[in-house]
C-alpha positions as CSV (number, residue, x, y, z in Angstrom):
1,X,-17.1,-7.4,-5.0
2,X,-13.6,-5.9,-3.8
3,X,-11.7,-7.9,-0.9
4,X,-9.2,-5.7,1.5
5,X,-6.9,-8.5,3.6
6,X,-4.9,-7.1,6.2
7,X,-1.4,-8.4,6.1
8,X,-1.1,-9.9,10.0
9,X,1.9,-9.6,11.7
10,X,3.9,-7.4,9.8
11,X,5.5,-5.3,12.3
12,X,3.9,-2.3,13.2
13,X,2.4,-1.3,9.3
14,X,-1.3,-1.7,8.3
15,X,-0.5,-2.7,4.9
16,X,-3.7,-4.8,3.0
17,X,-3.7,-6.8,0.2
18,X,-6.1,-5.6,-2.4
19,X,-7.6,-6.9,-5.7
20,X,-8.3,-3.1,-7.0
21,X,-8.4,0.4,-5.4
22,X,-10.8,0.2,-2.2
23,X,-13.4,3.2,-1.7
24,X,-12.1,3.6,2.1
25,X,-9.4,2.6,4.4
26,X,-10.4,-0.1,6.4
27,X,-8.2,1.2,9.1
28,X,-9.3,4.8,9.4
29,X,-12.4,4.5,7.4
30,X,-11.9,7.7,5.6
31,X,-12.5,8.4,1.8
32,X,-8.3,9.6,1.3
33,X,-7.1,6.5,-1.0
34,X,-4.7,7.8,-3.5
35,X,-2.3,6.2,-6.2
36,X,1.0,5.8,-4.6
37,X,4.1,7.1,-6.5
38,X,7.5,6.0,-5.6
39,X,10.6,8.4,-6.1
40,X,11.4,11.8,-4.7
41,X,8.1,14.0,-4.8
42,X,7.8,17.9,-6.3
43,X,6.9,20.4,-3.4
44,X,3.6,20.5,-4.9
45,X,3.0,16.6,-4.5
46,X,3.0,16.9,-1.3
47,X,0.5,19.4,-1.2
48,X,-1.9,17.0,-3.9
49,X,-4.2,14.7,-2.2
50,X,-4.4,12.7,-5.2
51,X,-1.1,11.0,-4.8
52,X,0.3,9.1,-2.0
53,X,4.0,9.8,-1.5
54,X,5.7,6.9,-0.9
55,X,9.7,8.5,-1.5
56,X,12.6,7.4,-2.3
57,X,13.0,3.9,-1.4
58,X,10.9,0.6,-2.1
59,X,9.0,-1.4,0.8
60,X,10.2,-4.7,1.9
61,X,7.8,-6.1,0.3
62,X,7.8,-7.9,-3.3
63,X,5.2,-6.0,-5.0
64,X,5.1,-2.4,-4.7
65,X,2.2,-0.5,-3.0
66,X,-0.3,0.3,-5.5
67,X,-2.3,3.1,-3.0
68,X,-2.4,4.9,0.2
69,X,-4.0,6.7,2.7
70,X,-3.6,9.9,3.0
71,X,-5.1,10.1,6.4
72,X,-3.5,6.9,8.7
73,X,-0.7,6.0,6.2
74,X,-2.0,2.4,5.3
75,X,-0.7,1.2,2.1
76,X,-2.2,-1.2,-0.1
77,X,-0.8,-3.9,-2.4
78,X,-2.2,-5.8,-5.3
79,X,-2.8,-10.1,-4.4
80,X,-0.4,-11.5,-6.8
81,X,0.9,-15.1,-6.3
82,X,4.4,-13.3,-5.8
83,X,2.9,-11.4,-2.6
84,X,1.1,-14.5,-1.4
85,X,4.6,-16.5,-2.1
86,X,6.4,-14.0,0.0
87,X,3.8,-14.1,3.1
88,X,4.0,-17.9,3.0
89,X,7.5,-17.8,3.2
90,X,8.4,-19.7,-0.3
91,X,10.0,-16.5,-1.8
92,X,12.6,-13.9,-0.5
93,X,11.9,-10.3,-2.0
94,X,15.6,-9.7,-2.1
């Protein structure tokens, strides 16, 4: 079964860690999970509800998001140890 582990205190983001692509957003509960794609988007990205725009620049965040919702803007980030390093405060993303 899929786990979905909200990353607490984290300023004012829902961001989750995830161990594959959840069937709903925990936060909004809606069905608008898409596969996140960093750089600048086409015009007709935006308009594509299969893809979450993430744009030009990387999260603070080690890993990269992995999806998104399209509907409440949470973003979603595979466990790795390298996330779980970074939320215990053993590794600096930078």
């Amino acid at each position: 079964m899929a786990y979905c582990e909200e990353i607490k205190d984290y300023e004012d983001h829902k961001w989750y860690l995830i161990d594959r692509k959840p069937s709903k957003c925990p936060n909004c509960g809606k069905k608008t999970i898409a596969k996140a794609v960093l750089g600048y988007p086409l015009e007709e990205d935006w308009y594509n509800d299969k893809i979450f725009n993430i744009g030009c620049l990387p999260t603070p965040f080690p890993e990269q998001e992995k999806f998104g919702c399209n509907t409440c803007d949470s973003r979603f980030f595979k466990d790795t140890p390298k996330a779980r390093a970074y939320l215990n405060g053993e590794y600096d993303w930078y």
